[in-house]
N, CA, C and O atoms as a CHARMM CRD file, in Angstrom:
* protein
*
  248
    1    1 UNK  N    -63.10700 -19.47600 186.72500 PROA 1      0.00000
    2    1 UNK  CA   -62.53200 -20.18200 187.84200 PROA 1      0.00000
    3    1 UNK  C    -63.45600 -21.25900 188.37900 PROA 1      0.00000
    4    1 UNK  O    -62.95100 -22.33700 188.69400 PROA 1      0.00000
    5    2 UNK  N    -64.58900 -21.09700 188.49500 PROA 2      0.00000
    6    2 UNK  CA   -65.52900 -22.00600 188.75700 PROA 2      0.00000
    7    2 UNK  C    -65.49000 -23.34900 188.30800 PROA 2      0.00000
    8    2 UNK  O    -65.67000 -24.33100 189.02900 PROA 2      0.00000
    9    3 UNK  N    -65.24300 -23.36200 187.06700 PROA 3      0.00000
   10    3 UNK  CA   -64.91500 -24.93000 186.15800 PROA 3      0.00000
   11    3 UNK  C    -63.97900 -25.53300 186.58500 PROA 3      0.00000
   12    3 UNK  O    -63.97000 -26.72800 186.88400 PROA 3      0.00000
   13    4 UNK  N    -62.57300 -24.32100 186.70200 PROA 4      0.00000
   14    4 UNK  CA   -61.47000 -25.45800 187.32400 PROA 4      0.00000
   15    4 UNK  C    -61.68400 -25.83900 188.83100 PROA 4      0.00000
   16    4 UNK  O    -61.15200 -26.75700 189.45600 PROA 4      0.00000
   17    5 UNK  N    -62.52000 -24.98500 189.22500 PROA 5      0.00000
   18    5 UNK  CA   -62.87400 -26.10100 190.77400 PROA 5      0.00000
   19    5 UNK  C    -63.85800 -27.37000 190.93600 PROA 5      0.00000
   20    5 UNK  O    -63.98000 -28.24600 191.79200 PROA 5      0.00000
   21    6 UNK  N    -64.51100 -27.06300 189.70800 PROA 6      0.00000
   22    6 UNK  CA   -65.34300 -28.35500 189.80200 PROA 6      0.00000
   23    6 UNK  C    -64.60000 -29.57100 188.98200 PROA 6      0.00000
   24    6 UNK  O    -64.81300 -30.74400 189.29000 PROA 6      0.00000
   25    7 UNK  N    -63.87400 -29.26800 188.10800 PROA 7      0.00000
   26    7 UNK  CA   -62.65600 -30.10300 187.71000 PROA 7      0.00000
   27    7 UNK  C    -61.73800 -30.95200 188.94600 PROA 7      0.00000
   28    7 UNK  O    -61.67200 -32.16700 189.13500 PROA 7      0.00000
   29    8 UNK  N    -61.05300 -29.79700 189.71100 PROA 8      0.00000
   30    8 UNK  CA   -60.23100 -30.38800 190.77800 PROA 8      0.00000
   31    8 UNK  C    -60.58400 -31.02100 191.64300 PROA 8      0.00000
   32    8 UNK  O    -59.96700 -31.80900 192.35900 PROA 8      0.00000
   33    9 UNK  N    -62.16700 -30.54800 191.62900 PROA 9      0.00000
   34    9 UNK  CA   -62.84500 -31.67000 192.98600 PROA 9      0.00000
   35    9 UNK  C    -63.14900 -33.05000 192.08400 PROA 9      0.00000
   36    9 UNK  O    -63.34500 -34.15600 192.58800 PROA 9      0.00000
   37   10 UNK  N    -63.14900 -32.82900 190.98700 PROA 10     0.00000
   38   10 UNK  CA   -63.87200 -34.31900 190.44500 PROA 10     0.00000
   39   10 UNK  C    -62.16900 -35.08400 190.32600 PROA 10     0.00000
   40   10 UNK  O    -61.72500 -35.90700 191.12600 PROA 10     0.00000
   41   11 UNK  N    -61.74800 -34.76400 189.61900 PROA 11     0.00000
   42   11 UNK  CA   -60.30200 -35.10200 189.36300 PROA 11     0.00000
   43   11 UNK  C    -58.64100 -34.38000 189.60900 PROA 11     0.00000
   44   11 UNK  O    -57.88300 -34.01200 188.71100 PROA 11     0.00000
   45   12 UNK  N    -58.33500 -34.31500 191.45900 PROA 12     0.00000
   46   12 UNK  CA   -57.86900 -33.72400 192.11900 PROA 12     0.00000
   47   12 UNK  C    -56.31900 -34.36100 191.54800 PROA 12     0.00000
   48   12 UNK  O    -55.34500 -33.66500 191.25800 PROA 12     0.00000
   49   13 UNK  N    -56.37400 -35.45200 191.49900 PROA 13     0.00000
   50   13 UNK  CA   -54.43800 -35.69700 190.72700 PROA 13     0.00000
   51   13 UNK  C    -54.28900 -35.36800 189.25400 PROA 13     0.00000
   52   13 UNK  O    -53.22200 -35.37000 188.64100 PROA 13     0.00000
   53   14 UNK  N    -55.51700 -35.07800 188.74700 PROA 14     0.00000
   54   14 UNK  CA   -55.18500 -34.34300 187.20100 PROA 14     0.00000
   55   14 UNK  C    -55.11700 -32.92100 187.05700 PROA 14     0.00000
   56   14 UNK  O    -54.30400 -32.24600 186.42600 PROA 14     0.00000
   57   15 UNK  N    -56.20200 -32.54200 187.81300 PROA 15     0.00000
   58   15 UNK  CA   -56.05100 -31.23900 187.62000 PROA 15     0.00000
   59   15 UNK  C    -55.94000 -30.14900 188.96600 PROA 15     0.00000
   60   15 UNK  O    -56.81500 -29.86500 189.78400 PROA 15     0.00000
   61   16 UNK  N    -55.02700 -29.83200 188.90000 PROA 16     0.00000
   62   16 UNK  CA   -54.80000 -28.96000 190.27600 PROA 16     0.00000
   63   16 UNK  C    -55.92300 -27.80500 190.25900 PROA 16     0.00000
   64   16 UNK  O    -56.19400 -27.19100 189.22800 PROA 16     0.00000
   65   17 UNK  N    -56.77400 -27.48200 191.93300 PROA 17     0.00000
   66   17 UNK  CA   -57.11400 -26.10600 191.75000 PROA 17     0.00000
   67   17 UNK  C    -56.62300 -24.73800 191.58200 PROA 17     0.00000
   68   17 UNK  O    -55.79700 -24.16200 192.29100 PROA 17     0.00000
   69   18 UNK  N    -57.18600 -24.33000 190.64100 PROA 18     0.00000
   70   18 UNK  CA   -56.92300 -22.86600 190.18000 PROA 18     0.00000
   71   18 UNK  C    -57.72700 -21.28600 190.73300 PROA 18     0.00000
   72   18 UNK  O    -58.24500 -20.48100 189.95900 PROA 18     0.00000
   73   19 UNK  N    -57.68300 -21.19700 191.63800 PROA 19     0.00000
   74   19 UNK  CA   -58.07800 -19.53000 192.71500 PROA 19     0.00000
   75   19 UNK  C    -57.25000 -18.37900 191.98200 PROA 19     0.00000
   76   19 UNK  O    -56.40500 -18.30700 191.09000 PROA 19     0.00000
   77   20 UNK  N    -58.21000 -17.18400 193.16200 PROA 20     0.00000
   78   20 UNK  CA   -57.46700 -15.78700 193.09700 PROA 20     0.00000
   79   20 UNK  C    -56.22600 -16.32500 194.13900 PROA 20     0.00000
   80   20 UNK  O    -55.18600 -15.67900 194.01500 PROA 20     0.00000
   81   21 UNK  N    -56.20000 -17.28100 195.01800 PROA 21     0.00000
   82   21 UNK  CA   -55.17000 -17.33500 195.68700 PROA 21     0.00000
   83   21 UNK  C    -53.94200 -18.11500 195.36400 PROA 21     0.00000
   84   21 UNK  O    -52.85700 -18.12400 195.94500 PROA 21     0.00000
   85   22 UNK  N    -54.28800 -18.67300 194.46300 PROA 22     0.00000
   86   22 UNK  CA   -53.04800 -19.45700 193.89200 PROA 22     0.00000
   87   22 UNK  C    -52.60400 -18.55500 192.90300 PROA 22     0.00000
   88   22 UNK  O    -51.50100 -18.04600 193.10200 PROA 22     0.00000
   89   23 UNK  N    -53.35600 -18.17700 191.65500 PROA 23     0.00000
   90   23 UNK  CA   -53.25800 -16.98500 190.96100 PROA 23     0.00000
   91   23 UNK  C    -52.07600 -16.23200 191.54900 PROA 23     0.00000
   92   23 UNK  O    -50.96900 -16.27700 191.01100 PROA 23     0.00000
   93   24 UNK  N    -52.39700 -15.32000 193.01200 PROA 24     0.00000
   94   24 UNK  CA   -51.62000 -14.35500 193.27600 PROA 24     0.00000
   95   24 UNK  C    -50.27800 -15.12300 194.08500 PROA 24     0.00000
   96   24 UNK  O    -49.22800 -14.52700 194.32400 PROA 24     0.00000
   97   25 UNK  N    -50.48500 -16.25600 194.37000 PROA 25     0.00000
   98   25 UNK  CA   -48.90500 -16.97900 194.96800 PROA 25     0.00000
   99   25 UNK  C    -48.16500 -17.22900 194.17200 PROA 25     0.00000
  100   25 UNK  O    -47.02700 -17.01000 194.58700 PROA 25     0.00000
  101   26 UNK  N    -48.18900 -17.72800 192.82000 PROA 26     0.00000
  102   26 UNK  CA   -47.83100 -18.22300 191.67300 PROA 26     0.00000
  103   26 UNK  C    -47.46400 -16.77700 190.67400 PROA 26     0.00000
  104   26 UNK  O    -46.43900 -16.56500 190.02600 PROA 26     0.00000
  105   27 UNK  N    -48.60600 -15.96600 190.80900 PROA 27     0.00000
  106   27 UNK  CA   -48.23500 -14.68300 189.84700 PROA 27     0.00000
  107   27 UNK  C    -48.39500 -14.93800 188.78700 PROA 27     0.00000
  108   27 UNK  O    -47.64900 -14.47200 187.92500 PROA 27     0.00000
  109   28 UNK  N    -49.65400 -15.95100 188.41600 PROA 28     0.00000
  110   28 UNK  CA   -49.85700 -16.18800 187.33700 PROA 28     0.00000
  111   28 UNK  C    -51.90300 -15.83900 187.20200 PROA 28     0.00000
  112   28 UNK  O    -52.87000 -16.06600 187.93000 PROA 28     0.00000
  113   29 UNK  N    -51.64600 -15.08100 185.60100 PROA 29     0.00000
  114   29 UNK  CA   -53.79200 -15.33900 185.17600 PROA 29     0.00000
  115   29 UNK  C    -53.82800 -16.18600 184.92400 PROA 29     0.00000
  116   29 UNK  O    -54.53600 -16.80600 185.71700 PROA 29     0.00000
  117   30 UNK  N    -53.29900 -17.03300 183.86100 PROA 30     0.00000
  118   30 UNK  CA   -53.98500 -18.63700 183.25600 PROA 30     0.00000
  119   30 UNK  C    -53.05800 -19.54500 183.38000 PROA 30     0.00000
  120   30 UNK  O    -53.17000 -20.59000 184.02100 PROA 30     0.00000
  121   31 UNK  N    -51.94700 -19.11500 182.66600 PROA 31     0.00000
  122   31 UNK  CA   -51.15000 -20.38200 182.81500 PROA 31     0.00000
  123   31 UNK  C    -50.69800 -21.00300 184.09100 PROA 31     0.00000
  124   31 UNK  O    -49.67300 -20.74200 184.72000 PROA 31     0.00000
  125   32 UNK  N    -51.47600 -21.72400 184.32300 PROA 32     0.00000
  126   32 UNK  CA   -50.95200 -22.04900 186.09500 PROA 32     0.00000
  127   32 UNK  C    -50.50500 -23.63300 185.92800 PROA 32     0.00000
  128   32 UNK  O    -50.09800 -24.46400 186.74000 PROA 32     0.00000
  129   33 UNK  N    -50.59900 -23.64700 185.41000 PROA 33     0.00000
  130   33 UNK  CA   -49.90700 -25.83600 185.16200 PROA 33     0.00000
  131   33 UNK  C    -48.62600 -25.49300 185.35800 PROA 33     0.00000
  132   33 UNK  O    -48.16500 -25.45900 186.49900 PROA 33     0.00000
  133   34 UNK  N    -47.82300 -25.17000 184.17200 PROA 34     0.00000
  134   34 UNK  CA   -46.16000 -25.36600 184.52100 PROA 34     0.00000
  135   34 UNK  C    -45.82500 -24.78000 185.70000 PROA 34     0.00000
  136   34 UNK  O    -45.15000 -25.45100 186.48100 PROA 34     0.00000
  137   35 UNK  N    -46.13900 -23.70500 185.99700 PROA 35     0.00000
  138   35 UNK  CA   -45.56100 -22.58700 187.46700 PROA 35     0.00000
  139   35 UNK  C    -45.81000 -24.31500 188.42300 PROA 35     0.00000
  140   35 UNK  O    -44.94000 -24.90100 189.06700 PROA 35     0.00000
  141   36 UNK  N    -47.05300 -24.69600 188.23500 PROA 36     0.00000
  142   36 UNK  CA   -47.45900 -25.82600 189.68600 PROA 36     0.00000
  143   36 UNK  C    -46.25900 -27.06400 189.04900 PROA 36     0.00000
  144   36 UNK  O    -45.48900 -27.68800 189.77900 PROA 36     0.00000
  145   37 UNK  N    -46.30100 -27.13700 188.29300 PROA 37     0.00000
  146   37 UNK  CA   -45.44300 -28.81100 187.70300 PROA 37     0.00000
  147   37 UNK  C    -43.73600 -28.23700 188.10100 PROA 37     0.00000
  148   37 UNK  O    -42.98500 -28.93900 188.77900 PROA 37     0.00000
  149   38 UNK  N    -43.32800 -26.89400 187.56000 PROA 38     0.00000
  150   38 UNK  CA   -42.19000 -26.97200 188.10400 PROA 38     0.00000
  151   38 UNK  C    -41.99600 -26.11300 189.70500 PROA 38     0.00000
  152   38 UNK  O    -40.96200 -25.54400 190.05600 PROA 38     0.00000
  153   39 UNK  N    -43.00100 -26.18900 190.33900 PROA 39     0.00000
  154   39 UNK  CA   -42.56200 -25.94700 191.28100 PROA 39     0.00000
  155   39 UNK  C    -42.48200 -27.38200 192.22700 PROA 39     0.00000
  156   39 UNK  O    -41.45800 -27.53500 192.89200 PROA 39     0.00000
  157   40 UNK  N    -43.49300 -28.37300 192.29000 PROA 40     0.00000
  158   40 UNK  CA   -43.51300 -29.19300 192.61800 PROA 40     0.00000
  159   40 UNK  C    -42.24500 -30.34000 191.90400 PROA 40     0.00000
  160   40 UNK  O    -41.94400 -31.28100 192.63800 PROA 40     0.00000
  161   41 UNK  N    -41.61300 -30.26500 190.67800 PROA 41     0.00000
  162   41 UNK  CA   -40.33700 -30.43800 190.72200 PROA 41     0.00000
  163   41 UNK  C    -39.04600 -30.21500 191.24100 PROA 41     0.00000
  164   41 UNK  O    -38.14200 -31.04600 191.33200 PROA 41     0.00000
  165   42 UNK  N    -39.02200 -28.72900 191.65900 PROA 42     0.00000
  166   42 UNK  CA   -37.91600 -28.31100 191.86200 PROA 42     0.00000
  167   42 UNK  C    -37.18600 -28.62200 193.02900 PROA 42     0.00000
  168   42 UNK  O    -37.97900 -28.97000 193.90400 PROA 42     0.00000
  169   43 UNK  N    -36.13000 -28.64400 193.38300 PROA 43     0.00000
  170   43 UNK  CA   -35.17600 -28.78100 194.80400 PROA 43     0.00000
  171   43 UNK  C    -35.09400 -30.67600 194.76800 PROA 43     0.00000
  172   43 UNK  O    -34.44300 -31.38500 195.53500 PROA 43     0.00000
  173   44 UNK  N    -36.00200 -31.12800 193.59400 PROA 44     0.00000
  174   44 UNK  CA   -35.64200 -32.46200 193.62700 PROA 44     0.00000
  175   44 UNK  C    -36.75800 -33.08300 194.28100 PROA 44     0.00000
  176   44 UNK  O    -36.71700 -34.20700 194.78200 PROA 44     0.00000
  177   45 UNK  N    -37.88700 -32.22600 194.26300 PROA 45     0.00000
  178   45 UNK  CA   -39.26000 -32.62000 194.38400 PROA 45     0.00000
  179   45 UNK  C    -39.23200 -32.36700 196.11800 PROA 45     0.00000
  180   45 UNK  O    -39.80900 -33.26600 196.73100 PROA 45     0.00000
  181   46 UNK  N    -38.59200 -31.17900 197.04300 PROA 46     0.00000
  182   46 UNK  CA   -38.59500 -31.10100 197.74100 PROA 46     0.00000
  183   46 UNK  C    -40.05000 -30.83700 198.55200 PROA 46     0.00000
  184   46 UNK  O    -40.54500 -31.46600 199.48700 PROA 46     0.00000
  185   47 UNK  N    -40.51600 -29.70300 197.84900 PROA 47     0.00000
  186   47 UNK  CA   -42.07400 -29.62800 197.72800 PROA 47     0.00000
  187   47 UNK  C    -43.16300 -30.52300 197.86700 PROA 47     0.00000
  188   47 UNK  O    -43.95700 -30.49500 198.80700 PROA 47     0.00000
  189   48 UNK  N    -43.19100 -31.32800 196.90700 PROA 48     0.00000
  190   48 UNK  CA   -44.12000 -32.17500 196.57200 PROA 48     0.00000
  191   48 UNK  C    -43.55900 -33.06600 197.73600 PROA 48     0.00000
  192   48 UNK  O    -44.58100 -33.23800 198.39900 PROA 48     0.00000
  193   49 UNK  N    -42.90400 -33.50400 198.16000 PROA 49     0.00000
  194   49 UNK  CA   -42.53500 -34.66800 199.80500 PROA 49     0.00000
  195   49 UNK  C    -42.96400 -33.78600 200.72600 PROA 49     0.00000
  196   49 UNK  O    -43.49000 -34.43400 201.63200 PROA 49     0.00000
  197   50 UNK  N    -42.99400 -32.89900 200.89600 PROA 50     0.00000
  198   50 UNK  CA   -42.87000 -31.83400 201.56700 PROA 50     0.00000
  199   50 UNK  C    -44.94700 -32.13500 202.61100 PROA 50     0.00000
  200   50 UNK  O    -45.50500 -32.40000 203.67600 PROA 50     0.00000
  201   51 UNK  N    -45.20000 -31.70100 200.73000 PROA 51     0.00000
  202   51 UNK  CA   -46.86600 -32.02400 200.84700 PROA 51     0.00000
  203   51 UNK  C    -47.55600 -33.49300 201.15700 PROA 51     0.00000
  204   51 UNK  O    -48.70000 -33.65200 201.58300 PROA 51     0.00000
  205   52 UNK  N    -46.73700 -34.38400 200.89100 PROA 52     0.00000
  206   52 UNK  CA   -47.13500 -36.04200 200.94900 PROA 52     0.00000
  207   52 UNK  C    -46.70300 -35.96300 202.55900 PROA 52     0.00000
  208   52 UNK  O    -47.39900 -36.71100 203.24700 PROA 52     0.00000
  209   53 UNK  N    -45.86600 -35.33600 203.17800 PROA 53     0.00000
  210   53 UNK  CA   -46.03800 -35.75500 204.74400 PROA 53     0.00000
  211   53 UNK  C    -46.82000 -34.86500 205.51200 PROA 53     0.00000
  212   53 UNK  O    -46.89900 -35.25000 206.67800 PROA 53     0.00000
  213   54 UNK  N    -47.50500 -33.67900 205.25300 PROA 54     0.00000
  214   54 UNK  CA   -48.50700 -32.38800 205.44900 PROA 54     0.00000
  215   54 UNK  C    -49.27900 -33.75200 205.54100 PROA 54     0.00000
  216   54 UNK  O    -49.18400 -34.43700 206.55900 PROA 54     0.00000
  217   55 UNK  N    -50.23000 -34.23600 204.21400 PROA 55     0.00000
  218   55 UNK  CA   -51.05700 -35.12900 203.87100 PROA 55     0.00000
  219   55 UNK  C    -50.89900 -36.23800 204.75400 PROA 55     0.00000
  220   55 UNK  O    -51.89200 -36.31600 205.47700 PROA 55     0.00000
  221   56 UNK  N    -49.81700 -37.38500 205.06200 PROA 56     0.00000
  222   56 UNK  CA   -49.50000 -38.37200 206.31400 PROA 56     0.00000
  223   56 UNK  C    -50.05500 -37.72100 207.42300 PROA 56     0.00000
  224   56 UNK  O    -51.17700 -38.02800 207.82700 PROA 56     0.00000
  225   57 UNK  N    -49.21700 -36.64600 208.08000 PROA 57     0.00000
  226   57 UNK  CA   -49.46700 -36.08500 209.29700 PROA 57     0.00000
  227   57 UNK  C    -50.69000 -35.83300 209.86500 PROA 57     0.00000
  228   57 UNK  O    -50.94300 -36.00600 211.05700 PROA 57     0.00000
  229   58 UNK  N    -51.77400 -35.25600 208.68500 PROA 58     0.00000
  230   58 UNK  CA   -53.08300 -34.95600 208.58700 PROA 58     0.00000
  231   58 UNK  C    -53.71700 -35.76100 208.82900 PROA 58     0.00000
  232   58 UNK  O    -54.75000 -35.46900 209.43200 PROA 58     0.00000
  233   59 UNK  N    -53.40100 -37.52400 208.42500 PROA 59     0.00000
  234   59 UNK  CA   -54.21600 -38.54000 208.12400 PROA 59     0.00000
  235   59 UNK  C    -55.38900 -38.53800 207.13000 PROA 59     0.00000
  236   59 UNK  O    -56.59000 -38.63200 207.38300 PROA 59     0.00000
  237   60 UNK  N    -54.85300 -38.42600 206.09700 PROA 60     0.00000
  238   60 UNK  CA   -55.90900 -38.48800 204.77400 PROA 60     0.00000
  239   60 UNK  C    -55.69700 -39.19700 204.10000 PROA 60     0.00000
  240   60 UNK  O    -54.51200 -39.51900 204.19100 PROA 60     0.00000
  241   61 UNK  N    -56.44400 -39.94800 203.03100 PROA 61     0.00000
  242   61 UNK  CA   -56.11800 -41.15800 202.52700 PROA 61     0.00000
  243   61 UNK  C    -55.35600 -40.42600 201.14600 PROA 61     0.00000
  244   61 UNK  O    -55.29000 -39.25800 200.76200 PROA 61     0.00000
  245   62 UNK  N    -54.84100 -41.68400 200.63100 PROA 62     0.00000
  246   62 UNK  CA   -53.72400 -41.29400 199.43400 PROA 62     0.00000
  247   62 UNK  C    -55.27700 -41.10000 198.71300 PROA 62     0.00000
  248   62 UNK  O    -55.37300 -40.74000 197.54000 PROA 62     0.00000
């Protein structure tokens, strides 16, 4: 797990972080890409807008 965090901090729009806490939200050991790609697809990318105005609201840069 360590690698994919130093991954996500270096390159945060390629590679999503991977935890025991995403792990257990997702219900996934390794394969955690598709669970994140189609969840952030689904409802028509309800999610993923969802998170881009979290991110606005916050004031953080794109």
């Amino acid at each position: 797990m360590k690698a994919t965090k130093l991954i996500a901090r270096k390159r945060p729009r390629l590679y999503p972080i991977w935890d025991s806490v995403v792990s257990q939200v997702l219900g996934t050991e390794r394969a955690h890409l598709n669970p994140v790609r189609e969840a952030l697809r689904a409802d028509a990318g309800a999610l993923h807008r969802r998170l881009l105005s979290i991110r606005e609201e916050a004031g953080l840069p794109e």
